[in-house]
C-alpha positions as CSV (number, residue, x, y, z in Angstrom):
1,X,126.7,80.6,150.9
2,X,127.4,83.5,148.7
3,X,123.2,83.5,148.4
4,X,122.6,83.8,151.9
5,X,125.5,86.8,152.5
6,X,124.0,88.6,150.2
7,X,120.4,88.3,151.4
8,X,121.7,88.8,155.1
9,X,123.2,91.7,153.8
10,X,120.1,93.4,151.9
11,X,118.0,92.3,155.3
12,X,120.3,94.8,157.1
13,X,120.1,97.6,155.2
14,X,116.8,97.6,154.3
15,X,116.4,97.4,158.4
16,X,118.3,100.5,158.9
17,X,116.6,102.8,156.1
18,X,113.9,105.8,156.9
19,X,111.6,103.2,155.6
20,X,111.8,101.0,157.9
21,X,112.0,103.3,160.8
22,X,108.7,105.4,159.5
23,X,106.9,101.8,159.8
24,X,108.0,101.0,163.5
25,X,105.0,99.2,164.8
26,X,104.2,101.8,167.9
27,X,102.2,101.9,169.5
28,X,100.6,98.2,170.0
29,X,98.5,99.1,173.0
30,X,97.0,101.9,174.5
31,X,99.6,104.6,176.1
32,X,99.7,105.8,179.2
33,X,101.1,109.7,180.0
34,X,102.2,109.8,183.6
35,X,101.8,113.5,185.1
36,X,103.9,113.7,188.5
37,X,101.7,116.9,189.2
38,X,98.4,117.4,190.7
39,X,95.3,117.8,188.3
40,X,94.5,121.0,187.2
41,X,98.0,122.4,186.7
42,X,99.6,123.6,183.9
43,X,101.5,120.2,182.8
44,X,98.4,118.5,183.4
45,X,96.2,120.7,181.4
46,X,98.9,120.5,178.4
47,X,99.3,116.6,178.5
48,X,95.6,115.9,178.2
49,X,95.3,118.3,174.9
50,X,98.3,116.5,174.0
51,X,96.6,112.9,175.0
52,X,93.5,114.1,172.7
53,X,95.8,114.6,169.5
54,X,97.7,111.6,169.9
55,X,95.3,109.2,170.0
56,X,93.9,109.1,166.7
57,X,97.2,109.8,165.3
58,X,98.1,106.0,167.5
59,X,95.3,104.7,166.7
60,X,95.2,103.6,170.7
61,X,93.6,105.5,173.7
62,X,96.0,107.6,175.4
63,X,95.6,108.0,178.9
64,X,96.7,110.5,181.5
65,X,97.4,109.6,184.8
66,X,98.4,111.9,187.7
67,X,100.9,110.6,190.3
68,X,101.4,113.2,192.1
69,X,103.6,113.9,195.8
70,X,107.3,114.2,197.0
71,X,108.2,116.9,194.9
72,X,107.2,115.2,191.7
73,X,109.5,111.9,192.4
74,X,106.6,109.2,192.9
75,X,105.6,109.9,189.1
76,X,108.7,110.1,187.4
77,X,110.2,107.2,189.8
78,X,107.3,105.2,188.2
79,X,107.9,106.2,184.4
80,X,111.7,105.3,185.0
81,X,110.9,101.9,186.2
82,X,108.9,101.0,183.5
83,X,109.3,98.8,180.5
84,X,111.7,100.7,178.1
85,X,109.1,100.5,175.2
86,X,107.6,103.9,175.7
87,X,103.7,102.7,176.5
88,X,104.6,104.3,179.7
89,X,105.8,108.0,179.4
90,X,106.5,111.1,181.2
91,X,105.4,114.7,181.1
92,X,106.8,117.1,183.4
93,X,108.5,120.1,183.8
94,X,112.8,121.2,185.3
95,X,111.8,119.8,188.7
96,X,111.7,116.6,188.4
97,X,114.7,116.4,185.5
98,X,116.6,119.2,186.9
99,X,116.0,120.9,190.3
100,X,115.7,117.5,192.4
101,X,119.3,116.4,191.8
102,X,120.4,119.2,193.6
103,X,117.7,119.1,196.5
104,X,117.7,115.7,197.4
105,X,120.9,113.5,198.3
106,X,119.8,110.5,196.6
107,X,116.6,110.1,194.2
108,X,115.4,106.4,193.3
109,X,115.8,107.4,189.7
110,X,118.6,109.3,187.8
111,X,117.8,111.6,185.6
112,X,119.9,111.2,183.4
113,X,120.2,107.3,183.5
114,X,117.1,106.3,183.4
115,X,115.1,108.9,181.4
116,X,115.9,109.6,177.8
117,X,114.7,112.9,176.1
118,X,111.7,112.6,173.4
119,X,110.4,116.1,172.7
120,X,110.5,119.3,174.5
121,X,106.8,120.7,174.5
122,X,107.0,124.3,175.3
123,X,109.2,127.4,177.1
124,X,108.0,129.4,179.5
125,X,110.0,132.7,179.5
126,X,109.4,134.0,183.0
127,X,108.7,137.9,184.3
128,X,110.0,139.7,187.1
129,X,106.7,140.8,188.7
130,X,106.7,144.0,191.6
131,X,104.1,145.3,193.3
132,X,103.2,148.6,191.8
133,X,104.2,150.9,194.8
134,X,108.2,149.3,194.5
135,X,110.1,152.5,193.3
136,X,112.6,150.6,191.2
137,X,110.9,150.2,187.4
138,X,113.9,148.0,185.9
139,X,116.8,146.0,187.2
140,X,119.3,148.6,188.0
141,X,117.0,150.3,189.9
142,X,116.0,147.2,191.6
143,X,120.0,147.3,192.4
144,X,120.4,150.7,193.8
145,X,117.3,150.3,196.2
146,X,118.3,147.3,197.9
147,X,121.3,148.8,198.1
148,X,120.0,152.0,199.7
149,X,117.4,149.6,201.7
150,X,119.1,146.3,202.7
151,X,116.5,143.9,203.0
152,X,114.1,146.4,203.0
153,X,113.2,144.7,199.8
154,X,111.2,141.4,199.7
155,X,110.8,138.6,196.9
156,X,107.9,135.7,197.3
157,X,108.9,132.1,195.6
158,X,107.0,129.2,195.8
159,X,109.0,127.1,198.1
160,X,112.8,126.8,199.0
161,X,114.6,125.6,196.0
162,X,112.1,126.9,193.6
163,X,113.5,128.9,190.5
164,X,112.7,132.2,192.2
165,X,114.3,131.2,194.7
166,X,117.7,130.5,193.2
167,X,117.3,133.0,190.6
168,X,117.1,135.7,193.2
169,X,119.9,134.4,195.7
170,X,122.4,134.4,192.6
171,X,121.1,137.9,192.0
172,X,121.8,138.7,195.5
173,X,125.3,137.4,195.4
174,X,126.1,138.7,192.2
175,X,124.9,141.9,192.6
176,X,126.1,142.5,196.7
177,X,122.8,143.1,198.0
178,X,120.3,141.8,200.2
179,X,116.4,141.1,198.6
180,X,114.7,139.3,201.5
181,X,113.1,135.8,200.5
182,X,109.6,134.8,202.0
183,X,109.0,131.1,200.7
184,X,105.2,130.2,200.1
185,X,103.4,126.8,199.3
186,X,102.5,127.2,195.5
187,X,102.9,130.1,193.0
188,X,98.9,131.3,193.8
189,X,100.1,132.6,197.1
190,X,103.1,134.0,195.9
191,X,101.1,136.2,193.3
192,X,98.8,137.0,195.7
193,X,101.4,138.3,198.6
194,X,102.7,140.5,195.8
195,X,99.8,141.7,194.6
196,X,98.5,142.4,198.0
197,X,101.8,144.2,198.8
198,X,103.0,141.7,201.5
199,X,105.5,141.2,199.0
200,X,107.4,143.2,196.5
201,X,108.9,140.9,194.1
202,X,108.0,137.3,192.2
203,X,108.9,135.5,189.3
204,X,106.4,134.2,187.6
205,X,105.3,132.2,184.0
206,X,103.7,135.6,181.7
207,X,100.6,133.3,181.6
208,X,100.3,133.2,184.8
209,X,101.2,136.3,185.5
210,X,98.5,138.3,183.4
211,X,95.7,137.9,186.5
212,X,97.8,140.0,188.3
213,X,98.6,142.2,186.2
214,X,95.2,143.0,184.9
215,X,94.8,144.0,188.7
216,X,96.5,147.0,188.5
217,X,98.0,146.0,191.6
218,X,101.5,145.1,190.0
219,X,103.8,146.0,187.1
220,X,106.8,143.8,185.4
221,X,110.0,145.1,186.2
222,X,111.5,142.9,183.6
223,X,111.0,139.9,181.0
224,X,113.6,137.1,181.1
225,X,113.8,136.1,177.7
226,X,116.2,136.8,174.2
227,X,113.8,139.6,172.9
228,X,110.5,141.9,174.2
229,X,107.1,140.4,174.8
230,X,105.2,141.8,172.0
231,X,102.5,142.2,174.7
232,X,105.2,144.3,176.9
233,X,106.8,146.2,174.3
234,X,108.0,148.6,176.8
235,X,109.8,145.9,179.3
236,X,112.9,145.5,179.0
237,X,114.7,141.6,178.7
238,X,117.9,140.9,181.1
239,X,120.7,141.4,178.5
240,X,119.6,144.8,177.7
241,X,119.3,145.8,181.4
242,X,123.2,144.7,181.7
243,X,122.4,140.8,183.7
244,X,122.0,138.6,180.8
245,X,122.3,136.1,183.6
246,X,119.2,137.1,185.2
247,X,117.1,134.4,183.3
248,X,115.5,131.4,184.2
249,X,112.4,129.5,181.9
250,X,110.2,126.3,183.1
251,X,109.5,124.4,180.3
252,X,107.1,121.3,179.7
253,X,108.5,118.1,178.4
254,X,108.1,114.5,177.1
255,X,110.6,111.6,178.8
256,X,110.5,108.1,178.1
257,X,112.9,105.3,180.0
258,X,116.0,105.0,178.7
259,X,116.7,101.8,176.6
260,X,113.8,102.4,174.5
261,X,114.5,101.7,171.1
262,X,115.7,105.2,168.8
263,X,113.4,104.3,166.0
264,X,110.6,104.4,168.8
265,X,111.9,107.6,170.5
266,X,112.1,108.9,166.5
267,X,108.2,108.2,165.7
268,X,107.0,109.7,169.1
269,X,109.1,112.8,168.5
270,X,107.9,113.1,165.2
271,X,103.7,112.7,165.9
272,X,104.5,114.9,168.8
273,X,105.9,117.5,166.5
274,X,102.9,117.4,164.3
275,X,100.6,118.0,167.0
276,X,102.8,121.0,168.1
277,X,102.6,122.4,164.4
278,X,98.6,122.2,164.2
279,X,97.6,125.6,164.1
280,X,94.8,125.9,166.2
281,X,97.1,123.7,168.8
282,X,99.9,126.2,168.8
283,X,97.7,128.7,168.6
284,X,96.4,127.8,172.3
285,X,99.7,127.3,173.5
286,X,100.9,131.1,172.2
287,X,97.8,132.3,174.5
288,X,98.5,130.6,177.4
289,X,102.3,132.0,177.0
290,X,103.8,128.8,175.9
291,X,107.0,129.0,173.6
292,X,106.6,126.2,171.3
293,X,110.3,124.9,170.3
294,X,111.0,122.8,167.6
295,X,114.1,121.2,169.1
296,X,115.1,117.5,168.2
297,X,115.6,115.1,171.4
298,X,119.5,115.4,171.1
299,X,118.7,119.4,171.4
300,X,116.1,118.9,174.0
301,X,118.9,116.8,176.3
302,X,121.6,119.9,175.5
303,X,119.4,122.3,177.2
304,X,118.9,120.4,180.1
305,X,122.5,120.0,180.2
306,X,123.0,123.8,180.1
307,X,120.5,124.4,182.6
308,X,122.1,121.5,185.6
309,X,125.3,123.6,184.7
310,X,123.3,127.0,185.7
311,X,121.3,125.8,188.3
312,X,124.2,124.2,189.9
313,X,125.5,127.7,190.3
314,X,122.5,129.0,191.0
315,X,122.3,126.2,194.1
316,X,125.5,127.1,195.7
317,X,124.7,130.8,195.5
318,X,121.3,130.4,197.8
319,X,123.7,127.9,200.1
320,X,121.0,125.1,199.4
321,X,122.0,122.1,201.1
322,X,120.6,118.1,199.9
323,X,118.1,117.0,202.2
C-alpha cells in the first residue's frame, strides 16, 4: 500500500511540473482560426501571417476561416460553442469582447463566460485626424472652437457605437460642448468625408491613417497613446494636452472557449509569443502601426477589464441604448 502512495504521489507531481506542461500533446489535428470579419481587413490580414507561422511550429495546417455578419457575433458565437480544446479559436478585435455587451441586450455568448483570453496580438494607438482647413491644431483648441461654434464642428465614426463614437460623446460631455456626429458604414468613408472636408474630425488606427495624411488634405490634431509617435514628433499625446482620458486603442487578439485546459491555453500563448518576437514578423507589424505587447493571458483579460469599465462610461455619455 505504502508502494502504491508513493508511486500515486510521484505520478502527480511529475504531472504538474513545466515538464510536463511543455509536452502537452496540442495540437492533434489541424486548427482552425475563426475571423468574425470580412476578408481583407486588418484582423483578417494579421491571422493569416499568424496562420503561416503556426503551422510548422504545430506541425498541423492552420486554417482561417471568415464568419463574418451581425456585428461580429456569428463568428465569435461559433468559437464559443465549440469544443473547449482550442482546435477551434478566435481572432478578433474590442467589438466582439468588448463593445457588444453594451450594444446589444442579450448576445448568444458571454464574453466573459465563454471566452477565455490566450494572447493579445497587437495595440493600435489611435489619432485624432482633422481636415487641414479646422483652425484648432491641438485639443484645447479643439475645446475653445466648439465652444465659440456649437456644432459648427463635425466628427465622422464608422457607425453608432463605434470607438469614435463614444470617445467623442464622452469628450462632448466632459468638456461642455457640442462636436456634431455624422455616422458612416466603415472607417474608408469616414477618412474619406474628412479628407474631402465633409467632415472635420475622425479617429482613426495611425496605419490607417497615413493615406490620408499623405494627401495633404488633413493633419493629426492629436495621438492617443502614453508617449509621441516617433513618426509625429511634433503631436502631441492626450495627457500632455490636459485629457489623459481622451484615449481609446483597438487591439487584435487571440480567444479560445473557456474550459480549455491551462496547460493548452499556456503552449498556444507561448508559440504565439514566439511568432510575435520573430523579427522580420514584428517588423511588419511596426509598419503597419501595430504595437506588439508582450502581455501574459491573465494581463491580456485585465485590460479588457479596464476597458468594459471605460467604455461603460463612455456608453452612458453618448446615451447609447441596447438594441
Amino acid at each position: 500500500m505504502n508502494r502504491r502512495i508513493a508511486l500515486l504521489a510521484g505520478c502527480a507531481m511529475l504531472a504538474a511540473s513545466p515538464m510536463a506542461h511543455a509536452d502537452v500533446a496540442f495540437p492533434t489535428k489541424p486548427v482552425t482560426l475563426v475571423v468574425p470579419l470580412a476578408v481583407g481587413g486588418g484582423t483578417d490580414i494579421l491571422a493569416r501571417k499568424l496562420a503561416q507561422h503556426l503551422a510548422p511550429i504545430w506541425g498541423q495546417s492552420v486554417i482561417v476561416e471568415n464568419v463574418s455578419g451581425a456585428s461580429s457575433i456569428i463568428g465569435t458565437q461559433r468559437v464559443a460553442r465549440s469544443q473547449p480544446d482550442a482546435h477551434t479559436l478566435l481572432v478578433t478585435t474590442n467589438g466582439a469582447i468588448v463593445g457588444n455587451r453594451f450594444l446589444f441586450k442579450t448576445l448568444p455568448y458571454d464574453p466573459d463566460k465563454d471566452l477565455m483570453p490566450v494572447a493579445q496580438l497587437a495595440d493600435i494607438d489611435m489619432v485624432l485626424l482633422a481636415h487641414k482647413s479646422l483652425a484648432a491644431n491641438n485639443l484645447k483648441e479643439l475645446v475653445a472652437q466648439a465652444k465659440k461654434d456649437p456644432r459648427g464642428v463635425t466628427y465622422a465614426s464608422y457607425g453608432n457605437g463605434s470607438q469614435p463614437h463614444l470617445l467623442m460623446e464622452l469628450f462632448n460631455k466632459r468638456e461642455g460642448i457640442e462636436i456634431t456626429h455624422v455616422p458612416y458604414k466603415g472607417l474608408g468613408p469616414a477618412l474619406t468625408s474628412v479628407m474631402a472636408g465633409e467632415t472635420m474630425l475622425t479617429l482613426t488606427g495611425r496605419g490607417s491613417g497615413d493615406a490620408a495624411l499623405r494627401s495633404g488634405r488633413t493633419k493629426v490634431l492629436n495621438y492617443n497613446a502614453d508617449k509621441r509617435d516617433p513618426l509625429y514628433p511634433e503631436v502631441p499625446v492626450s495627457a500632455e494636452s490636459g485629457y489623459p482620458y481622451f484615449r481609446v486603442a483597438t487591439w487584435h487578439g487571440v480567444f479560445t472557449p473557456r474550459g480549455t485546459p491551462k496547460e493548452v491555453v499556456a503552449k498556444i500563448h507561448k508559440d504565439i509569443q514566439a511568432v510575435l518576437n520573430q523579427p522580420e514578423f514584428r517588423e511588419d507589424m511596426v509598419k503597419r502601426g501595430y504595437g506588439v505587447p508582450a502581455r501574459s493571458p491573465e494581463e491580456f483579460a485585465a485590460v479588457i477589464q479596464d476597458e468594459v469599465r471605460a467604455t461603460g462610461e463612455m456608453v452612458k455619455a453618448a446615451g447609447l441604448k441596447a438594441e
